[in-house]
C-alpha positions as CSV (number, residue, x, y, z in Angstrom):
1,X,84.2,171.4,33.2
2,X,85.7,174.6,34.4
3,X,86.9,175.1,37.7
4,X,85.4,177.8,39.5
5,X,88.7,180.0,39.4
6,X,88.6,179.7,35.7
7,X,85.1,180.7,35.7
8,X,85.6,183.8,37.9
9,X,88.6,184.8,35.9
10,X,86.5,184.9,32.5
11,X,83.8,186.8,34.1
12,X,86.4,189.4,34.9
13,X,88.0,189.8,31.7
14,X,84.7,190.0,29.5
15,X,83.4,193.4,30.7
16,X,86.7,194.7,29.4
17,X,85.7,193.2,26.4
18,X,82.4,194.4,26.2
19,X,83.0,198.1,27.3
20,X,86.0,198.3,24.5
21,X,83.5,196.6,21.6
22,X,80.6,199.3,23.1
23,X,82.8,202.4,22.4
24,X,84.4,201.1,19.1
25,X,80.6,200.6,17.6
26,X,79.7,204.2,18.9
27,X,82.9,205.7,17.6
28,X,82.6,203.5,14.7
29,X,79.0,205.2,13.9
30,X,80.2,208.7,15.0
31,X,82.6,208.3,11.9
32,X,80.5,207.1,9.5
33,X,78.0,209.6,10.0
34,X,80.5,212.0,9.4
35,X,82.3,211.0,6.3
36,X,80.1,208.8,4.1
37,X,80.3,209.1,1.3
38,X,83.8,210.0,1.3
39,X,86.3,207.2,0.4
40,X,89.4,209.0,2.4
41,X,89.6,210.7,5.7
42,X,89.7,214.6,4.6
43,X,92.4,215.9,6.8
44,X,95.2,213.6,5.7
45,X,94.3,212.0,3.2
46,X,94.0,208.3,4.3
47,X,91.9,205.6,2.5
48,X,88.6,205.3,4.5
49,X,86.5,202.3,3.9
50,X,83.2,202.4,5.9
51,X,82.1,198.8,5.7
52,X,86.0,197.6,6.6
53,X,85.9,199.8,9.6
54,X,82.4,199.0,10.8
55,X,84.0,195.4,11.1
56,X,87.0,195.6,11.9
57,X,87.3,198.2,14.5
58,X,84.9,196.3,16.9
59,X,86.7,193.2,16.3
60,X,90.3,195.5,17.5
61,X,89.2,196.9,20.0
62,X,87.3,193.3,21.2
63,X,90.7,192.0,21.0
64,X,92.1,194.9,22.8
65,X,89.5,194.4,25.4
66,X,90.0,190.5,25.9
67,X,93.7,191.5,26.0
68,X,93.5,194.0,28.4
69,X,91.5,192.4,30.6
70,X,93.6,189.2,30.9
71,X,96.7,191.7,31.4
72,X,94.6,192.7,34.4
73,X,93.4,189.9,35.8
74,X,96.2,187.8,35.7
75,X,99.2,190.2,35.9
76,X,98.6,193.8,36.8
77,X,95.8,193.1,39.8
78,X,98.8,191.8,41.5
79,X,101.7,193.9,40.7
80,X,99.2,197.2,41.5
81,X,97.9,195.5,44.8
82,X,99.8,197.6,47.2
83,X,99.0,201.0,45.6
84,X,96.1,203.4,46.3
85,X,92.9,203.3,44.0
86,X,94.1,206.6,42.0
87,X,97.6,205.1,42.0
88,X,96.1,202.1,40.4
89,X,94.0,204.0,38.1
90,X,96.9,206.5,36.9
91,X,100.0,204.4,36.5
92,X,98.0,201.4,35.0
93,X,95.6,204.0,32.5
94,X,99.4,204.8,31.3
95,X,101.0,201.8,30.9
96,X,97.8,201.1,29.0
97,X,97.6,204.2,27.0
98,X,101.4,203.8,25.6
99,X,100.4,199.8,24.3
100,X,97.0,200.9,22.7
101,X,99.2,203.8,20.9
102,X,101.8,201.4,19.7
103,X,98.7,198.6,18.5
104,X,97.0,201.8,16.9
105,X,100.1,202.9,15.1
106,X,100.4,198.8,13.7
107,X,96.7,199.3,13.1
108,X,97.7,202.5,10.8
109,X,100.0,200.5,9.1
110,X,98.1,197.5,8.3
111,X,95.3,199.6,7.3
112,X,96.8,201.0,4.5
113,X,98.8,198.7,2.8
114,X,95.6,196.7,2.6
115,X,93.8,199.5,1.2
116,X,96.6,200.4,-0.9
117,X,97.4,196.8,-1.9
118,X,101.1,197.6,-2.0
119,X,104.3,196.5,0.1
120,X,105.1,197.1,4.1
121,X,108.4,199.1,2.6
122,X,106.8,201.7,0.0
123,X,107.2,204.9,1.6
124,X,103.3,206.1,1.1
125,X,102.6,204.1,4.0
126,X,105.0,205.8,6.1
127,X,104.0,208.6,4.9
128,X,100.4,208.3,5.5
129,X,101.2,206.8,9.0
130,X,102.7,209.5,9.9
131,X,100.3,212.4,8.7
132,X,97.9,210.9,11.2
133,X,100.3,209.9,14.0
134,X,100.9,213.8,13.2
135,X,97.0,215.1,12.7
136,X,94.6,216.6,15.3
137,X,92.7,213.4,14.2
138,X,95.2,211.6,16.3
139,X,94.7,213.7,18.8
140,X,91.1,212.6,18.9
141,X,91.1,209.5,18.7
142,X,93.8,209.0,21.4
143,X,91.6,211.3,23.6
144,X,89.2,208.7,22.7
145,X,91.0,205.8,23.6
146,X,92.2,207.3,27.0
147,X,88.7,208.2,27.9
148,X,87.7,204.0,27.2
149,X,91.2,202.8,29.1
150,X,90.3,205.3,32.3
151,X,86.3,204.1,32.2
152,X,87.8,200.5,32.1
153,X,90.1,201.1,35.1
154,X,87.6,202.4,36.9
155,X,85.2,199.8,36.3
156,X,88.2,197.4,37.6
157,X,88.8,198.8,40.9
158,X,85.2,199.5,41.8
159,X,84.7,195.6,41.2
160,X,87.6,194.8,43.3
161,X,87.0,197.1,45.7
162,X,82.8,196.1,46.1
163,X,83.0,192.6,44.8
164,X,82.4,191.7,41.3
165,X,79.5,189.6,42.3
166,X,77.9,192.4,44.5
167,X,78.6,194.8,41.5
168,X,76.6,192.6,39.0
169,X,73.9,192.2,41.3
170,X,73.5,196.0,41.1
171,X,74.0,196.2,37.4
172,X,71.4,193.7,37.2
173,X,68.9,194.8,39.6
174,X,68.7,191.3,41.0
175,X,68.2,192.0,45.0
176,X,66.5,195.6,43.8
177,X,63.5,193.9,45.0
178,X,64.1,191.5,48.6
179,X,64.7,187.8,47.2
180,X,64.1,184.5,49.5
181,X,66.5,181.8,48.8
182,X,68.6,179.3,50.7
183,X,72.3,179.7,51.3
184,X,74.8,178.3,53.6
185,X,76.9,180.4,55.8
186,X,80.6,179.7,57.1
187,X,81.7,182.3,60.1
188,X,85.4,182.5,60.5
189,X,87.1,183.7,63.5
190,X,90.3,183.9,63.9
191,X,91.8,182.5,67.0
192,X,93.6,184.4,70.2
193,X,93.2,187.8,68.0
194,X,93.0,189.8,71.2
195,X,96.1,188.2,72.6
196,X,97.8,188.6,69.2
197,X,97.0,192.1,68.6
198,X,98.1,193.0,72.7
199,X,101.1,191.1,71.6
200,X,101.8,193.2,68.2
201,X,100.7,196.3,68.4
202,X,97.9,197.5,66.0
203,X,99.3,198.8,63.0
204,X,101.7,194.9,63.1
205,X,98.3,193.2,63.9
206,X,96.4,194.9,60.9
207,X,99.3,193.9,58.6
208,X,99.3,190.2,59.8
209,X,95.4,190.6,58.9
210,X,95.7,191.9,55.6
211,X,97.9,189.2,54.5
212,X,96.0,186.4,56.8
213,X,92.8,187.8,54.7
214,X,94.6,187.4,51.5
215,X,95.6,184.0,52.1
216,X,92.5,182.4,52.6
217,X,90.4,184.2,50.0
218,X,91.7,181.9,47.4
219,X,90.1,178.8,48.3
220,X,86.9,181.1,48.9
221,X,86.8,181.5,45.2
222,X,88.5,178.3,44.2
223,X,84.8,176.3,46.1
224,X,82.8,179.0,44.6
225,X,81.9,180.8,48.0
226,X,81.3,184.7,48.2
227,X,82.5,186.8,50.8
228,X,79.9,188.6,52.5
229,X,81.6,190.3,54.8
230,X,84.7,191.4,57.1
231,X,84.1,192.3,60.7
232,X,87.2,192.8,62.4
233,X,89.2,189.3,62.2
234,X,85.7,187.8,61.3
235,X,85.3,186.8,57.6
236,X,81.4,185.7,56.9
237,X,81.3,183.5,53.6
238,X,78.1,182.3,52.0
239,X,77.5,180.0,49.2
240,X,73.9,179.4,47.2
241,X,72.7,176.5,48.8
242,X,73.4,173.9,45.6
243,X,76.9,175.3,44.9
244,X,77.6,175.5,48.7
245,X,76.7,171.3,48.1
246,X,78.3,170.5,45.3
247,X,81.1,168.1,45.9
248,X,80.8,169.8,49.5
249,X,82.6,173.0,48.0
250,X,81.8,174.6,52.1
251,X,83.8,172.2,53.8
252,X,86.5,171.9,51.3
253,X,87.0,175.4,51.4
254,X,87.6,175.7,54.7
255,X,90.4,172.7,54.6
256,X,92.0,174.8,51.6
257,X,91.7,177.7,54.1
258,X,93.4,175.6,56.8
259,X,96.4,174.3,53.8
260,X,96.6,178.1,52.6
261,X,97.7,179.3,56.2
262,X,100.1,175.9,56.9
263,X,102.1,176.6,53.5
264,X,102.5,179.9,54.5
265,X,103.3,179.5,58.3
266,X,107.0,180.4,57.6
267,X,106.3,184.0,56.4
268,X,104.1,184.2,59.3
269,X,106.3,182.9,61.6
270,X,109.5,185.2,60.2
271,X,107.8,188.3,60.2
272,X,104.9,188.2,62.9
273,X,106.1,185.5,64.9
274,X,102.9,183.9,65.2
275,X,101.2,181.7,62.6
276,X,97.3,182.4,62.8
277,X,94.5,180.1,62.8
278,X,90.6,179.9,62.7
279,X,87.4,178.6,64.1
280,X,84.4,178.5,62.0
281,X,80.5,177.8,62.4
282,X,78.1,175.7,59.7
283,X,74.8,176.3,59.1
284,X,72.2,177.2,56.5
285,X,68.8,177.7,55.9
286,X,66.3,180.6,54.5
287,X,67.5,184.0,54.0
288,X,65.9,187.3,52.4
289,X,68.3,188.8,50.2
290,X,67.9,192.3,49.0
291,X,70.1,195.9,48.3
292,X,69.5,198.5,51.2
293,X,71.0,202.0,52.2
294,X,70.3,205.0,51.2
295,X,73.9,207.2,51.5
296,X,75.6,203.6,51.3
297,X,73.9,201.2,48.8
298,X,74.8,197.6,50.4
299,X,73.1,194.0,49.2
300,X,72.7,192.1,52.7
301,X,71.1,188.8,54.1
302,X,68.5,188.7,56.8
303,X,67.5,186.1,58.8
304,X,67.7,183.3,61.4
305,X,70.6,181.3,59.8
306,X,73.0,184.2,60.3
307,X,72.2,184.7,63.9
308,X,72.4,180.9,64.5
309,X,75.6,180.5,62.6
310,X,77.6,183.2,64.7
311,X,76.3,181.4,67.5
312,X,77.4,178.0,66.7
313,X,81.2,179.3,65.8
314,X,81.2,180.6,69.2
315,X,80.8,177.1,70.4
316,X,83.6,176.1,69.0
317,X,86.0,176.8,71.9
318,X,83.8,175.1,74.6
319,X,83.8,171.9,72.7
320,X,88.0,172.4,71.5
321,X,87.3,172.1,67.8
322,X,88.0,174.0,64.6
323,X,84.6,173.4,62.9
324,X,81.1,173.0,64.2
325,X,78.3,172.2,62.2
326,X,74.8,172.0,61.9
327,X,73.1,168.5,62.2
328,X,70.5,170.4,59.8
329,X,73.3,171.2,57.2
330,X,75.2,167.6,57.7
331,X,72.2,165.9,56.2
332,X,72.1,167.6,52.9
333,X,76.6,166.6,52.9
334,X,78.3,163.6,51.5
335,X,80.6,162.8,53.7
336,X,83.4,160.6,52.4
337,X,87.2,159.6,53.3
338,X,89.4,161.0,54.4
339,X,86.8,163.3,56.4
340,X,85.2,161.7,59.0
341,X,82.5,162.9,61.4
342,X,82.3,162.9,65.3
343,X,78.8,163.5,67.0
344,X,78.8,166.6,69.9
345,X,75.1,165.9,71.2
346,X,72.6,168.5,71.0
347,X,72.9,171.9,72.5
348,X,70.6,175.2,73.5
349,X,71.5,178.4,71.2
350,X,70.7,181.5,73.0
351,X,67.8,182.9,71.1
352,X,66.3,179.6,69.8
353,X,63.9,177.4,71.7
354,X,64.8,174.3,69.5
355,X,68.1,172.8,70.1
356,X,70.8,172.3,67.8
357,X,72.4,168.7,66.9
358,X,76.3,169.7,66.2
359,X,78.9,167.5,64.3
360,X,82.9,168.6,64.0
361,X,84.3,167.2,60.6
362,X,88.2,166.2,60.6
363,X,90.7,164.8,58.3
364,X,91.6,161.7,59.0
């Protein structure tokens, strides 16, 4: 089975793939129309074989697509981080742009002394190469190639920036019309974030949060959770109830969360002089999920479960615990060593006329 990393890493990489195979079938056609019969490409001469070219350019430029998106997913996401979106866009569309000219030149190469059926040193290939390296059908196509690599970049940092989950919805049209279904929440607050921000100034505090965010997003997609939403030093994550279940993915993301910040309490510690921590809330129950907005598209979550969520993380620090949870939500968990469960009694929620039975869950 893959792990839910590996899973959101594949997702990533194969609309690269599928927006490089798109344009190669359309430039693909676009060719054919325009030189069957023809056996050679009229303004230098090359051997043109439609049939070749109508499989093998899709399968390049799928290969060039897989390829580019695992460059980006697992390499240039991170090296770009720390650079604007057009920053992003323009120095990674070049980087690109020079490796799909150098594969395109090999391409060239190939190409010929297959269709030529003679030796990588006979100078007609060199020739040939270079009368299109050399042609306005160059040109073209590397025009062409630009236009797919600045579409693809694109593409990546609107899903980065929106979510790729919230993107595909969209694409989809799968919360175009309101959707009821049942999801647990986790709200995360971090703690003393007043006191810490009085303590470092605003623009230290925001860089402490960017980096505290980072940290604990991994685990977020490592248990298979999506992040809702930021508000301030709150981070809301929500899981569909059966994933949020499965081998209790919600609590074991928030003790990632809790390792992620300990490994890292040294950076913290040098550069902020704080390490931060966080309280969260469990709950779940029935939400309607649909897109809304009209100048701002957004997909959001209504109902009760939210409300009572936030409320139960702001319990947290009357009873001195890290994690409160649901009685409710408890009941649908398989609680096993080395977590263990200690009963808080039942409280009132402002709001709700039934009272809550809350649980904290620690490691033993």
């Amino acid at each position: 089975m893959l792990s839910a990393t590996a899973k959101r890493n594949i997702s990533r990489i194969i609309p690269y793939a599928f927006i490089w195979l798109i344009f190669s079938l359309v430039y693909t056609l676009l060719e054919k129309g325009l030189l069957d019969p023809l056996d050679y490409y009229p303004s230098t001469g090359n051997p043109y074989n439609s049939a070749r070219n109508f499989f093998v350019t899709p399968l390049a430029a799928l290969l060039t697509g897989f390829l580019i998106g695992a460059m980006e997913v697992f390499y240039f996401n991170r090296w770009f981080m720390k650079r604007s979106f057009g920053q992003k866009i323009l120095y990674k569309s070049l980087i690109y742009f020079i490796l799909i000219l150098f594969f395109l030149l090999l391409l060239t190469v190939f190409a010929n002394i297959f269709e030529l059926k003679t030796s990588f040193l006979d100078k007609v290939i060199w020739r040939n190469t270079w009368l299109f390296l050399t042609n306005y059908s160059f040109v073209s196509v590397a025009v062409y190639m630009a236009t797919i690599i600045f579409i693809t970049q694109f593409y990546a940092e609107v899903s980065e920036n929106m979510g790729q989950a919230v993107l595909s919805h969209f694409f989809t049209g799968k919360y175009h019309q309101p959707t009821e279904e049942e999801r647990i929440f986790m709200f995360l607050d971090m703690k003393s974030s007043t006191t810490i921000a009085e303590r470092l100034g605003h623009v230290k505090y925001f860089e402490m949060l960017s980096a505290y965010y980072a940290d604990i997003s991994n685990p977020v997609i490592q248990y298979a959770g999506e992040i809702y939403q930021y508000v301030g030093d709150e981070m809301v994550v929500s899981w569909k109830l059966e994933k949020g279940l499965k081998d209790n993915n919600c609590l074991q993301c928030f003790f990632a969360m809790k390792t992620a910040l300990e490994q890292q309490a040294d950076k913290y510690q040098g550069k902020f002089g704080v390490c931060p921590g966080f309280k969260a809330g469990f709950h779940y129950g029935k939400v309607t999920t649909g897109e809304i907005g009209i100048i701002k598209k957004d997909i959001i979550f209504t109902g009760d479960v939210l409300n009572t969520t936030a409320r139960i993380q702001s319990l947290c620090k009357s009873y001195d615990v890290d994690l409160l949870i649901s009685g409710e939500l408890l009941q649908r968990l398989s609680i096993k060593p080395p977590f263990a469960i200690r009963n808080l009694g039942e409280t009132a929620l402002r709001g709700r006329e039934e009272k809550v039975q809350l649980y904290t869950i620690y490691r033993q």
